[in-house]
C-alpha positions as CSV (number, residue, x, y, z in Angstrom):
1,X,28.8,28.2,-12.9
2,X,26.5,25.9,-14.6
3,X,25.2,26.0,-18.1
4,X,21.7,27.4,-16.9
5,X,23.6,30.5,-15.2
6,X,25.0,31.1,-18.3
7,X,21.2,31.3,-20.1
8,X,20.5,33.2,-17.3
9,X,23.3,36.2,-18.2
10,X,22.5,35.8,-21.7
11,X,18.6,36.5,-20.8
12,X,19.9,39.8,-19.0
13,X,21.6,40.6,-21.4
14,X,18.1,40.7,-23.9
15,X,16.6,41.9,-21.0
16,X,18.9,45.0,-20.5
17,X,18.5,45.9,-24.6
18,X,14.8,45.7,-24.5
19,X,14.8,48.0,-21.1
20,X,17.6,50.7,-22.3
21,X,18.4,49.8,-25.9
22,X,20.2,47.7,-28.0
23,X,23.8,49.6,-28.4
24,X,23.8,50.1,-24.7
25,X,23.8,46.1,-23.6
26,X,25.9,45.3,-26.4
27,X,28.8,47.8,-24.7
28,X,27.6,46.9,-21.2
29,X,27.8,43.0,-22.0
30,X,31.3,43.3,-24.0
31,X,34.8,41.7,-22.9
32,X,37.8,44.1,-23.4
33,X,38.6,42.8,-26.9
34,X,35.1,42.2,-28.1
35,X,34.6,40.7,-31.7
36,X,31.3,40.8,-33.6
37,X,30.5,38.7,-36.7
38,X,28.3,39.3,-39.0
39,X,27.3,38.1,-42.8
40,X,28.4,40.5,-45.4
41,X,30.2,43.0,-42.8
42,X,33.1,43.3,-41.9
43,X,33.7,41.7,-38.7
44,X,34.1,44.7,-35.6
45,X,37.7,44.0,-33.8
46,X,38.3,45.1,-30.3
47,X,36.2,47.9,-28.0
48,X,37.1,51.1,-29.3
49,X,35.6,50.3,-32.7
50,X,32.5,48.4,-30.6
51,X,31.7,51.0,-28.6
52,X,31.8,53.4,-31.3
53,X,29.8,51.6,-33.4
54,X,26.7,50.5,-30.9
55,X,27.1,54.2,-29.6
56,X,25.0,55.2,-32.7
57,X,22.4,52.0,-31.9
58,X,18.9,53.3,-30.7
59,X,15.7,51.4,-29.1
60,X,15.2,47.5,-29.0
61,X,14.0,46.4,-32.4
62,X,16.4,43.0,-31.8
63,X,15.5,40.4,-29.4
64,X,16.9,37.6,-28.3
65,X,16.8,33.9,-26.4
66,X,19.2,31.7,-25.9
67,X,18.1,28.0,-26.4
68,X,21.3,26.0,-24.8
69,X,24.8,26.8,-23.4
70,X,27.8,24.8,-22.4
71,X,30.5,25.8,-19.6
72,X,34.3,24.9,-20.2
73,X,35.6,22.5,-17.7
74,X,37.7,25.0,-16.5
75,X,34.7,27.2,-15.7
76,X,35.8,30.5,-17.5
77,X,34.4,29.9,-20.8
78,X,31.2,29.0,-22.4
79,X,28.6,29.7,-25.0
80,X,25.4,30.0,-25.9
81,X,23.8,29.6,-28.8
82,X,20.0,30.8,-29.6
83,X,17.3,32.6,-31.9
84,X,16.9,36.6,-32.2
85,X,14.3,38.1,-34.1
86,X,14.3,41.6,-35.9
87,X,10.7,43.8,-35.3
88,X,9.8,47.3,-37.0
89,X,6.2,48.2,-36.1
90,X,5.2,45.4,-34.2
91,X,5.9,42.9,-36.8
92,X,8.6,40.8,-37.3
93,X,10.7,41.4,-40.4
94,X,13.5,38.8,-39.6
95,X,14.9,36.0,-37.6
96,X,17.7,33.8,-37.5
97,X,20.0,32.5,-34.7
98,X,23.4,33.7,-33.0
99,X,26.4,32.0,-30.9
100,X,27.9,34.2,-28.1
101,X,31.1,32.8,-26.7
102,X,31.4,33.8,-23.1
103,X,34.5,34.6,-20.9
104,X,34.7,34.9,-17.3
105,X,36.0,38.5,-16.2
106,X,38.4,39.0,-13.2
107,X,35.6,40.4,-10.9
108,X,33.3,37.6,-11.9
109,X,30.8,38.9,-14.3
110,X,30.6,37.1,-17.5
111,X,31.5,39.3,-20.7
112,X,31.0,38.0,-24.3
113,X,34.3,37.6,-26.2
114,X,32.8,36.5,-29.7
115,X,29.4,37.0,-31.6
116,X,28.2,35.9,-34.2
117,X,24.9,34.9,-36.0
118,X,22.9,35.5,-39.3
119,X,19.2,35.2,-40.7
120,X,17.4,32.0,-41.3
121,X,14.6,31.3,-43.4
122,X,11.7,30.4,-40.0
123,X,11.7,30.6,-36.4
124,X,14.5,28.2,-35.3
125,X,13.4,25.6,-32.5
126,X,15.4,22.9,-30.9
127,X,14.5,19.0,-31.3
């Protein structure tokens, strides 16, 4: 597995919530004990309260890119880290960027285990 492959699950990941919704690819894209961070929330711990949480997520208005990624020596962890953006209507209404940390599962797929990420004031870019 090399960095790029991990961009690559992350993008199908976007992919996957812009096709069938954001709640689904958040479940579909989730380890066993999944964790989600986010500013001024309480952080969701494990899949019973994921699942149950991004059942009642409808359509795509997040999207996503990642913009680098590292792989573990050991090859079964990594992360990304990138920018999202939030639209209603066409037009953006906020941005800011996110780190997924990335496990790999027994049958070989890639599952996030950690996510995290909160608004920034523009569009972040790398140098």
């Amino acid at each position: 597995m090399t960095a790029q492959q991990l961009i690559e699950v992350d993008l199908a990941f976007n992919a996957m919530a812009q096709r069938e919704g954001t709640g689904k690819a958040f479940i579909a894209f989730a380890a066993d004990a999944p964790v989600l961070i986010r500013p001024g929330s309480m952080p969701l711990l494990g899949r019973s309260a994921f699942v149950e949480a991004f059942s009642q997520v409808t359509g795509s208005a997040l999207s996503w890119e990642p913009l680098t990624a590292e792989i573990a020596a050991s090859q079964d962890l990594g992360y990304t880290f990138g920018r999202y953006r939030i639209r209603e209507g066409g037009e953006t209404k906020a941005h800011g960027v996110y780190v997924s940390i990335w496990k790999k599962q027994a049958d070989g797929s890639w599952k996030f285990v950690l996510d995290g990420g909160g608004t920034t004031p523009q569009e972040v870019t790398l140098p």
